[in-house]
N, C-alpha and C positions, 0 to 999 in steps of 0.2 A: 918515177919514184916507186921503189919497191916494197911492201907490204910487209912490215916483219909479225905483227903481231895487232890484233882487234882486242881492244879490252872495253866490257862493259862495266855501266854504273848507274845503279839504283836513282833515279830523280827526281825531284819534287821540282813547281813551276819557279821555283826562286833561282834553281840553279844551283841548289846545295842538296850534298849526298840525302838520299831518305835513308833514314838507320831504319827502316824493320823494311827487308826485301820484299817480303812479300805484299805488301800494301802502297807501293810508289805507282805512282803516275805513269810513269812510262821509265824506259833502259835506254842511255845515250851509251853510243856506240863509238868506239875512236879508235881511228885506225892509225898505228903508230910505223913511221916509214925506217927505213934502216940507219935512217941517221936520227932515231930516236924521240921525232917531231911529230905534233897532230897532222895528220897529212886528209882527213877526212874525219867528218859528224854526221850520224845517223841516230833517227830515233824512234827505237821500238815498241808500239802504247803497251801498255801493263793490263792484264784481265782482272789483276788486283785480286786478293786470294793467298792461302795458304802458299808457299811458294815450295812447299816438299809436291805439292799436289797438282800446281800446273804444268800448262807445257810449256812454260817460260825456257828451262835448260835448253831441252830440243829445240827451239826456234832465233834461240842466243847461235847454239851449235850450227847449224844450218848456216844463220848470219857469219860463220867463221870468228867467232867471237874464244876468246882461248884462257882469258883471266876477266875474272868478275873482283873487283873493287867494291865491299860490303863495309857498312856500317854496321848494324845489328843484322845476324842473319842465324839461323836455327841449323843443326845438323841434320835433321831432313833434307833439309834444301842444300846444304853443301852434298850430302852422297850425293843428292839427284842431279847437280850441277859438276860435281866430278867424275858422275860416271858419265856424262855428255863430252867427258874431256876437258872438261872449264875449271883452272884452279881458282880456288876463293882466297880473294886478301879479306881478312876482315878489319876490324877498328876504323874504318877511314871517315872521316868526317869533314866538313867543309865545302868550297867549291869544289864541284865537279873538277872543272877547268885544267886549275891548278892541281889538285889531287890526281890525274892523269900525267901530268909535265912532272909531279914527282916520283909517280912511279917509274914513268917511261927512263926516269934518270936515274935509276935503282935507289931512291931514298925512302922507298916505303915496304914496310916488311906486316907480315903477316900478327896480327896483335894474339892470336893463340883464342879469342874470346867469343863465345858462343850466346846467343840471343837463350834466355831459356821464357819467354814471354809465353809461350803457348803451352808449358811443361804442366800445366794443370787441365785437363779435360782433352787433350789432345794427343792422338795418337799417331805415328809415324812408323810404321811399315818396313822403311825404307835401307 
């Protein structure tokens, strides 16, 4: 089976999206095969932290990871994840599981909606 695409997503231990990226648990990893199926689960622990500031991006990228599936997520962390070559969906919330079987079936689009949680005392470079 062939490899079309690796898409991450932010997770907490319940098994549902964490909406602020930069504070989850860890990044499950799903490798989606050409006929559009989970074909593989992997899971990368989170160092937990601003997520403009770690090296979460580079080590997604590395994992061959190509779309990140966001709940709340800041534009620090998207340039830093799109210049790793990682597009961000954001708005997505619920099961992981299923929020990956929806995208892999193109029924989830980009909600346009940016985290501004850290807009006060926080600065982004980026």
């Amino acid at each position: 089976m062939t490899i079309k695409m690796k898409i991450a997503v932010p997770a907490k231990a319940d098994g549902q999206i964490d909406n602020h990226f930069g504070h989850c648990e860890s990044y499950k990893v799903f490798a989606i095969s050409n006929e559009s199926t989970i074909s593989e689960v992997d899971e990368i622990k989170s160092s937990q932290g601003c997520g403009c500031k770690s090296n979460i991006a580079g080590v997604l990228a590395a994992n061959g990871v190509s779309v990140l599936l966001a709940g709340g997520i800041g534009n620090g962390a998207i340039n830093v994840l799109n210049k790793a070559g990682i597009n961000v969906i954001r708005g997505c919330e619920g099961n992981i599981t299923e929020i990956v079987k929806q995208y892999a079936a193109g029924r989830i689009i980009d909600s346009g909606e940016v985290c501004h949680h850290h807009d006060d005392g926080h600065v982004c470079s980026h």
